[in-house]
MARLUM-302223 format. One record per residue (C-alpha): residue number from 0; x, y, z; residue in three letters. Coordinates in pm, 1 decimal. Each point is the difference from the previous one (the first is absolute). Layout:
! residues N
num  X  Y  Z  residu
NUM  X  Y  Z  ALA
...
END
This chain:
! residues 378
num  X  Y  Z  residu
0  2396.5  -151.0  1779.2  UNK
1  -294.8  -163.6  196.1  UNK
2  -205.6  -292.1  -163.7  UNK
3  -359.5  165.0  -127.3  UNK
4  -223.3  -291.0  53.0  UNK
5  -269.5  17.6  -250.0  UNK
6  -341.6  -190.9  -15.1  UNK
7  -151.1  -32.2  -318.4  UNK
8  -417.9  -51.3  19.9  UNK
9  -46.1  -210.1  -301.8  UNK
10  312.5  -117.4  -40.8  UNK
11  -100.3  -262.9  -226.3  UNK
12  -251.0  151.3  -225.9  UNK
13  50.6  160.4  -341.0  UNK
14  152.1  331.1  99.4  UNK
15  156.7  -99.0  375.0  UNK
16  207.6  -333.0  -80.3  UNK
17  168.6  268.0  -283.0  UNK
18  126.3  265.5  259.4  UNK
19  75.1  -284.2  233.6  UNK
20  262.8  -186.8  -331.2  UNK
21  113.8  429.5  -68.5  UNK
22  103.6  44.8  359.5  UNK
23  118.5  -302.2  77.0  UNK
24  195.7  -0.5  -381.2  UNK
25  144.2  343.0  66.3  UNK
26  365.0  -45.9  55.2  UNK
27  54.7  370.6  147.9  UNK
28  -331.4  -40.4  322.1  UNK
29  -53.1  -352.2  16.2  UNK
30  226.2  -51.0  332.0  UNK
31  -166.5  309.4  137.6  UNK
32  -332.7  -125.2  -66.3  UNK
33  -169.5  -338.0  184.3  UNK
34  -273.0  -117.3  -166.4  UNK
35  -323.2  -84.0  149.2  UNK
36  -212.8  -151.5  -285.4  UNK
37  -405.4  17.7  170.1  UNK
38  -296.5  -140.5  -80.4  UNK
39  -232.9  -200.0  73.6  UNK
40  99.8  -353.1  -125.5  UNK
41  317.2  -58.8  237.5  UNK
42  109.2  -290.3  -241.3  UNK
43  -44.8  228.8  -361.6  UNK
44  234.3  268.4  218.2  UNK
45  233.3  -238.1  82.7  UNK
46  43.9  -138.5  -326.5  UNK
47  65.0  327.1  -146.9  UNK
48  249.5  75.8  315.6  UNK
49  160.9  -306.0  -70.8  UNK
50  77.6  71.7  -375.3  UNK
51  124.8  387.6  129.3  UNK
52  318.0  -82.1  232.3  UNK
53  112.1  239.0  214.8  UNK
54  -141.6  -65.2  293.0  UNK
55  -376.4  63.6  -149.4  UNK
56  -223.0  -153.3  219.2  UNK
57  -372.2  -71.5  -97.2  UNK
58  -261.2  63.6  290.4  UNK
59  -376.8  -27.0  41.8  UNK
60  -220.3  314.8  36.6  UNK
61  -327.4  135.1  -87.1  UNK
62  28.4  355.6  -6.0  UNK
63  -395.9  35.2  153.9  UNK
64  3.9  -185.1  313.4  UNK
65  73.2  170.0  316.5  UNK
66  329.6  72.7  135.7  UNK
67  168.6  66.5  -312.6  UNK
68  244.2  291.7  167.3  UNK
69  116.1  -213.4  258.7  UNK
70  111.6  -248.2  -211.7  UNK
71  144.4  247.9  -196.8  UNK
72  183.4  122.7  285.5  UNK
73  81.0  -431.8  135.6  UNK
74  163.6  -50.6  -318.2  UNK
75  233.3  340.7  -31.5  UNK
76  -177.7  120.7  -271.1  UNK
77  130.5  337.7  -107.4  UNK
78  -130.5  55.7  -386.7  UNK
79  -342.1  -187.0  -118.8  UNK
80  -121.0  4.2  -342.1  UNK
81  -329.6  -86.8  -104.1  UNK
82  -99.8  -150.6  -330.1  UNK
83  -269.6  -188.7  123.9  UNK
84  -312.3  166.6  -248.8  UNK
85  -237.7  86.0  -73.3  UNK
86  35.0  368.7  187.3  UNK
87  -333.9  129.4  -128.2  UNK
88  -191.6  -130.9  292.6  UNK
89  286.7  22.2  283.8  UNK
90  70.6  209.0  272.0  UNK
91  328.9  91.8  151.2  UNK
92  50.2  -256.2  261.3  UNK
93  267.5  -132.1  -122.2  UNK
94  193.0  323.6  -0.5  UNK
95  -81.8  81.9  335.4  UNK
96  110.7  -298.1  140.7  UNK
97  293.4  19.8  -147.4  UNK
98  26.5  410.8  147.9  UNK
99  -73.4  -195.4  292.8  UNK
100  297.9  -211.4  -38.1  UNK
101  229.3  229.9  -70.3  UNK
102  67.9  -115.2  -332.4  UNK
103  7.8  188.4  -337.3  UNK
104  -295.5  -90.6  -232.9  UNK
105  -35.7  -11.3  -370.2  UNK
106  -270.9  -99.6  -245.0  UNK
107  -152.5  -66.8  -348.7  UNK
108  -296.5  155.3  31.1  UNK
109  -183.0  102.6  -275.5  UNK
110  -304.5  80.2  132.7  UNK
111  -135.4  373.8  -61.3  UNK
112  -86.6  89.4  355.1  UNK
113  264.9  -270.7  179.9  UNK
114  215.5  212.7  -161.0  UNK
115  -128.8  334.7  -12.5  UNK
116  -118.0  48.1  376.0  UNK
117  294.8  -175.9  139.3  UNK
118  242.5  275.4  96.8  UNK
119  -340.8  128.9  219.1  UNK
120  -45.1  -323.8  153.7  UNK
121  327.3  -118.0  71.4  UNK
122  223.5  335.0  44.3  UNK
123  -59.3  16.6  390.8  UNK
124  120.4  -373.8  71.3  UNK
125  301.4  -36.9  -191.2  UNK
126  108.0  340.1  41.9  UNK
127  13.7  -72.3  373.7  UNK
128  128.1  -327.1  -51.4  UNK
129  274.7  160.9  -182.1  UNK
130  -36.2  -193.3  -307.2  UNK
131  -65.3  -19.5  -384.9  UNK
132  -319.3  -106.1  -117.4  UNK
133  -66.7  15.2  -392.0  UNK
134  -331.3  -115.8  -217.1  UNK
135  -27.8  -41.8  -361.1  UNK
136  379.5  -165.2  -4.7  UNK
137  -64.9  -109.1  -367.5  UNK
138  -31.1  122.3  -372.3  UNK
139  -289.7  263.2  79.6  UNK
140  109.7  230.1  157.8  UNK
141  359.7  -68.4  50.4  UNK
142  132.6  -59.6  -326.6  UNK
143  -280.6  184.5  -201.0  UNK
144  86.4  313.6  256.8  UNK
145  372.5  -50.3  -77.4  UNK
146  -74.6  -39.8  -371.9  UNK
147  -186.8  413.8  24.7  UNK
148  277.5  132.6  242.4  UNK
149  274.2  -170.5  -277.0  UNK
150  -178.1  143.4  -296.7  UNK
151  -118.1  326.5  112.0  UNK
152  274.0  125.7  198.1  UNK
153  43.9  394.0  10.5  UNK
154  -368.2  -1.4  -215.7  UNK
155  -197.2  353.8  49.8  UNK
156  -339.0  -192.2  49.6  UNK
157  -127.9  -358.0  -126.7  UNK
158  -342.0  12.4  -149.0  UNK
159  -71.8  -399.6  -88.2  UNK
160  113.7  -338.0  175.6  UNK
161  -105.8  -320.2  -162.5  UNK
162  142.4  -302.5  73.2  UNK
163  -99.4  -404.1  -102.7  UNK
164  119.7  -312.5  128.6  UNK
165  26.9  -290.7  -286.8  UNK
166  28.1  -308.6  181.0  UNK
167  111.3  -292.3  -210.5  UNK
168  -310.1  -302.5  -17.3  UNK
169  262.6  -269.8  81.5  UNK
170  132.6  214.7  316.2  UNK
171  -78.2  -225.0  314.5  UNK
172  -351.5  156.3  123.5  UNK
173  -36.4  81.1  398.2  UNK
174  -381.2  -97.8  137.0  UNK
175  48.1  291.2  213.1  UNK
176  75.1  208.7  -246.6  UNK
177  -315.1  -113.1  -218.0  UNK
178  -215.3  82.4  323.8  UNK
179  168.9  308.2  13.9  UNK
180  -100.2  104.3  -325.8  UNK
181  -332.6  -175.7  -18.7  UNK
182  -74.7  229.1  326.7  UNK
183  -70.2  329.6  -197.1  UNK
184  -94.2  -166.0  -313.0  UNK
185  -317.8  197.2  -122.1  UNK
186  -7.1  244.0  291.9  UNK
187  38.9  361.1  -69.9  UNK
188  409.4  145.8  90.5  UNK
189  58.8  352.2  44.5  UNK
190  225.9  138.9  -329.5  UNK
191  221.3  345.1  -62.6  UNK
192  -149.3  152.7  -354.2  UNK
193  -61.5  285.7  -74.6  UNK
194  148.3  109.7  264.6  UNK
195  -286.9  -129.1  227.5  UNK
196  -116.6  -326.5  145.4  UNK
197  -224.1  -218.9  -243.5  UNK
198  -147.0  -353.1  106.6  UNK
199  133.4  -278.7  -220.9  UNK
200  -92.7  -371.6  36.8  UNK
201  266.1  -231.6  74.2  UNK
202  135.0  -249.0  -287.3  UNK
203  -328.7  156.5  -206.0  UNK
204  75.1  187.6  -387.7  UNK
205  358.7  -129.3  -87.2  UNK
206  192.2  226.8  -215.7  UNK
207  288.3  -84.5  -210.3  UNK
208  365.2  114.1  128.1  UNK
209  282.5  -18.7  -188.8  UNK
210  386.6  -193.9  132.7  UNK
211  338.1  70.6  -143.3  UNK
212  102.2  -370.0  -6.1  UNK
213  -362.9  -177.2  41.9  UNK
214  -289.7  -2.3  -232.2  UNK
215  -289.9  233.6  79.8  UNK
216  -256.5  -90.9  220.9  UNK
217  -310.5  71.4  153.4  UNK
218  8.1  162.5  381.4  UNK
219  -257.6  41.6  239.4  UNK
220  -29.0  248.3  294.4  UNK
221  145.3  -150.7  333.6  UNK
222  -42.7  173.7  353.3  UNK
223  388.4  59.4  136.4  UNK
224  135.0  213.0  263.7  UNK
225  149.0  183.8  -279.4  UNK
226  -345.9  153.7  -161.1  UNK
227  -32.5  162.3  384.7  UNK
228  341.5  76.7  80.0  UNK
229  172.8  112.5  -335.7  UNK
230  -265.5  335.2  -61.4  UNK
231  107.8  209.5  316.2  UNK
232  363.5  -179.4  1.5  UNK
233  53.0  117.9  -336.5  UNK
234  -226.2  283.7  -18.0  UNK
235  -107.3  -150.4  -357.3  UNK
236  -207.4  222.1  -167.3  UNK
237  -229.2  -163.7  -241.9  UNK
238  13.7  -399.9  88.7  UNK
239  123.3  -313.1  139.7  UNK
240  -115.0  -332.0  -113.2  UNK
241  114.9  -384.5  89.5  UNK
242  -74.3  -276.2  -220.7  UNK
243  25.6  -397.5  -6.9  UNK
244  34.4  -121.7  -381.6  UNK
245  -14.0  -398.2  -1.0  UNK
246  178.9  -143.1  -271.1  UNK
247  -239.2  -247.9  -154.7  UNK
248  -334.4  227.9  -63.3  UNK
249  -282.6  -232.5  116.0  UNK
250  136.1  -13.9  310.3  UNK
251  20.8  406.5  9.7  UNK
252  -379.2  1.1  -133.8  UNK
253  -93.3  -293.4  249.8  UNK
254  76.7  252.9  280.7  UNK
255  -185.4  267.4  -173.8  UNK
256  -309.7  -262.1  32.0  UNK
257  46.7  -69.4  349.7  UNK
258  46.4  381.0  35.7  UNK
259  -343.1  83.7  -170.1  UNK
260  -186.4  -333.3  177.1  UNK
261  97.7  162.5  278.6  UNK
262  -129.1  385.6  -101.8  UNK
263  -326.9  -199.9  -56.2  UNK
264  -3.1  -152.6  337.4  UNK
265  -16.6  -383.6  -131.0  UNK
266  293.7  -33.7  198.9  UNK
267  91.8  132.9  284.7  UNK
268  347.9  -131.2  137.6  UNK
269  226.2  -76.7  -349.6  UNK
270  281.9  -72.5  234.0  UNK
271  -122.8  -325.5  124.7  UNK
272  54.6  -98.2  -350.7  UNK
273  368.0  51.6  63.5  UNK
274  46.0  -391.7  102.6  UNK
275  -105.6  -76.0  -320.1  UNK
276  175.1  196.7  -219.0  UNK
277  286.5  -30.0  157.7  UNK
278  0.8  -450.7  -68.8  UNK
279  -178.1  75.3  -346.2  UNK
280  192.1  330.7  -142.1  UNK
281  249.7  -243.8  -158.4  UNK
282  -205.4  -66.5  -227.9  UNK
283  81.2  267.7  -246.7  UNK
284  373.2  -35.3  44.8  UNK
285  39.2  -144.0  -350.3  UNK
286  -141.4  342.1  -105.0  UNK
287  274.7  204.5  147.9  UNK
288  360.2  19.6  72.6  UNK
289  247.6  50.1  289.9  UNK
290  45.9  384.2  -98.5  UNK
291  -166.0  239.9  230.8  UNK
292  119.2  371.3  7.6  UNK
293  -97.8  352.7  175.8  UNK
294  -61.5  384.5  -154.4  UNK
295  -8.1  312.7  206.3  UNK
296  -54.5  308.8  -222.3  UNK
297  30.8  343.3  147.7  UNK
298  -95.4  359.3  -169.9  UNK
299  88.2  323.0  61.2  UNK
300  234.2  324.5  -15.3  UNK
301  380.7  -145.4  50.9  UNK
302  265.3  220.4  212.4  UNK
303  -32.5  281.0  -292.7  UNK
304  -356.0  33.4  -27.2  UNK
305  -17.2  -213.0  -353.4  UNK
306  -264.4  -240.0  -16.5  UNK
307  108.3  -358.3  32.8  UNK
308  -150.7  -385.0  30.0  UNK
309  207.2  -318.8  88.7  UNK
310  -77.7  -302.8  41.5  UNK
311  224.0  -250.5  224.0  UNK
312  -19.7  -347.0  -138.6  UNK
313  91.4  -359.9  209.6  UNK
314  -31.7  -354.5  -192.0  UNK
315  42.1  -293.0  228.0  UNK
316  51.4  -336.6  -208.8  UNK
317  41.3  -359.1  84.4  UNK
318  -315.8  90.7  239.6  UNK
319  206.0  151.6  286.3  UNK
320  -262.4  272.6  0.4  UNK
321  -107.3  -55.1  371.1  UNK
322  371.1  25.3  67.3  UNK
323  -113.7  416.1  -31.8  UNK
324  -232.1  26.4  272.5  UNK
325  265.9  -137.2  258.0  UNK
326  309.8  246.9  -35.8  UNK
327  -105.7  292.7  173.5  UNK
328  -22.9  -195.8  331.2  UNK
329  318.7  -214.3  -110.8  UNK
330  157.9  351.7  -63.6  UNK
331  -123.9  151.6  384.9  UNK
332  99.1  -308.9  172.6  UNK
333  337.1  -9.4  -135.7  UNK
334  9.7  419.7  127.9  UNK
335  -141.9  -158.7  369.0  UNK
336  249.0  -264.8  -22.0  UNK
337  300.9  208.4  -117.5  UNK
338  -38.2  258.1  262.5  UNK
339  -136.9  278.0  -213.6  UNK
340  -287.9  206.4  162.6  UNK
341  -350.8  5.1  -118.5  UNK
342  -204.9  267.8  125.8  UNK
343  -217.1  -52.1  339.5  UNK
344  -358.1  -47.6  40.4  UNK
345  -244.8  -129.7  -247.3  UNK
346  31.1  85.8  -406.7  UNK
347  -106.6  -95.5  -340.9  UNK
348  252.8  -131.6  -207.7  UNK
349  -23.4  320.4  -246.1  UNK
350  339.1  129.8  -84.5  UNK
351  229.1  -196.4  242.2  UNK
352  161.9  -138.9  -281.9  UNK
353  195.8  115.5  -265.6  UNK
354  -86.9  -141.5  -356.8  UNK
355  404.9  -85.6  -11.5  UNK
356  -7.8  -198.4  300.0  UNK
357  -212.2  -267.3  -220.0  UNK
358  194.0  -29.9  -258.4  UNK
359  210.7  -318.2  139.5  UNK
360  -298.5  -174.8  72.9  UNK
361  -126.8  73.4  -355.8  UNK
362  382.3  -121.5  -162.2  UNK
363  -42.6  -318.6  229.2  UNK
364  -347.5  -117.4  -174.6  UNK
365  107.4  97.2  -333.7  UNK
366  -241.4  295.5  14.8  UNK
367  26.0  281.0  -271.7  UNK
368  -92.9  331.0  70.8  UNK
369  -93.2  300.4  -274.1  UNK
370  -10.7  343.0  9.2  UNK
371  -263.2  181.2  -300.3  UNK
372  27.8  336.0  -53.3  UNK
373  -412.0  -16.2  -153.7  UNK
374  -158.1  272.6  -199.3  UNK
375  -185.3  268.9  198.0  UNK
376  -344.8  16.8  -51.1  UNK
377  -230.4  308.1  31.2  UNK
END
């Protein structure tokens, strides 16, 4: 079986230097797959090459400058993966170049329209490169697709998606992901209820949401792929919500502040603020713990028309949280690796997964999942 060289864009941050340790750790791909570790910082890539083995090999690249697909192409690349954030404000150069290349590309996007208009944008060049390209490799809307398809599975219709995201306050914190969020904080997002599109403001009115395993907390409304994607992919009747619940509460109502500062026009770009919460947001650590979790509750009529609500529980201890947001691209490039086709052209990751096919990657963090068979509700 041929060597898939893989490059890694942001190798070394918080979500790229953990694919790089799960590929290079996997006993079953790891001599099918050479690691490129990329960034920008030639000696932090090294270093995190150098503590890999295999063969990993840390190189030097900033994914804007010019030329990008012919060094793709110089160094043999055939599968890139980009976890180099924040997506909100990014177009798909990187993916072409790689379509360019030759090579397969996969991403973490969770941007709402990264995501959402990729297929469009990016359908013609891979599809006549005669490769896989996939955005949105991550918890939303991988796993949280996989999580519906698991649960609802032979369902007559599905009437209400909610889903949360719990992250545990000692959980190592991304700056591109607080930019990320920071982004839409205050604007208004585009919401399923009522079985028509409402305007919410982001991170504004947290609600309380309950956990199997975790305490409750307050969520706030976050813009996804999923709050686009999951309405006409699931043909969900009444609703579909996403929500962030922070697990010490001044921090939840701090970016309910932001989010209403923001509404008032006092300030204008919240995510330049993302530098400094990201060195200061430590502060509050002694106020929380290294449990984070997830919920995705579905409603509707079940295989013989009966009403019927789950809810699919995860708790992540020992803060290997952020371990969550890395498996569905761990899980493709494994598939790339092994041989096993992914279909051409340009998708979302929405149902390429099965729910079972995360399962080791839970066992391997320690990660307990629940089903809840929950009351139904008029």
């Amino acid at each position: 079986m041929a060597t898939l060289k893989t490059l890694v864009l942001g190798g070394y941050g918080n979500f790229g230097a953990r694919i790089c340790r799960a590929l290079a750790d996997d006993a079953a791909t790891r001599h099918h797959i050479a690691l490129l570790v990329a960034g920008r910082d030639a000696s932090r890539a090294q270093a995190l090459a150098n503590t890999l083995g295999h063969g990993a090999r840390g190189v030097a690249l900033d994914h804007q400058a010019p030329g990008l697909a012919a060094t793709l192409r110089q160094w043999g690349v055939g599968l890139v993966i980009h976890t180099a954030g924040p997506f909100q404000a990014q177009g798909y150069s990187v993916a072409q170049a790689a379509a360019e290349a030759g090579a397969h590309y996969i991403d973490l996007a969770d941007g709402r329209r990264f995501v959402c208009d990729f297929p469009a944008a990016m359908q013609a060049a891979f599809a006549a490169a005669g490769r896989t390209a996939i955005a949105g490799a991550s918890t939303v809307p991988a796993l949280s697709s996989a999580v519906i398809d698991h649960l609802c599975a032979g369902w007559q219709h599905i009437d209400s998606i909610d889903i949360c995201i719990a992250p545990a306050q000692r959980a190592p914190r991304g700056q591109a992901t607080l930019a990320a969020v920071l982004s839409y904080c205050g604007l208004p997002i585009d919401v399923w209820a009522g079985g028509r599109w409402h305007p919410q403001r982001g991170w504004a009115h947290p609600e309380p949401v309950q956990f199997h395993r975790l305490q409750p907390r307050l969520g706030a409304v976050c813009d996804i792929p999923d709050l686009e994607i999951f309405p006409d992919h699931y043909q969900a009747r009444d609703r579909v919500t996403f929500r962030a619940a922070l697990e010490v509460g001044l921090a939840q109502r701090s970016f309910a502040a932001i989010a209403a500062l923001r509404h008032w026009g006092v300030l204008r770009q919240p995510e330049k603020l993302a530098w400094l919460m990201h060195h200061t947001g430590g502060v509050l650590d002694f106020l929380g713990t290294p449990l984070g979790g997830m919920v995705v509750r579905v409603a509707g009529n079940d295989a013989q028309g009966q009403p019927c609500r789950l809810a699919w529980h995860i708790a992540a201890d020992h803060d290997h949280g952020p371990e969550i947001p890395c498996m569905a691209a761990i899980l493709l490039a494994r598939q790339l690796a092994a041989g096993q086709p992914l279909p051409n052209g340009a998708h979302t990751s929405t149902s390429l997964l099965p729910l079972a096919a995360f399962a080791p990657e839970f066992a391997k963090w320690g990660m307990v999942t629940d089903v809840v068979d929950e009351p139904v509700t008029p």
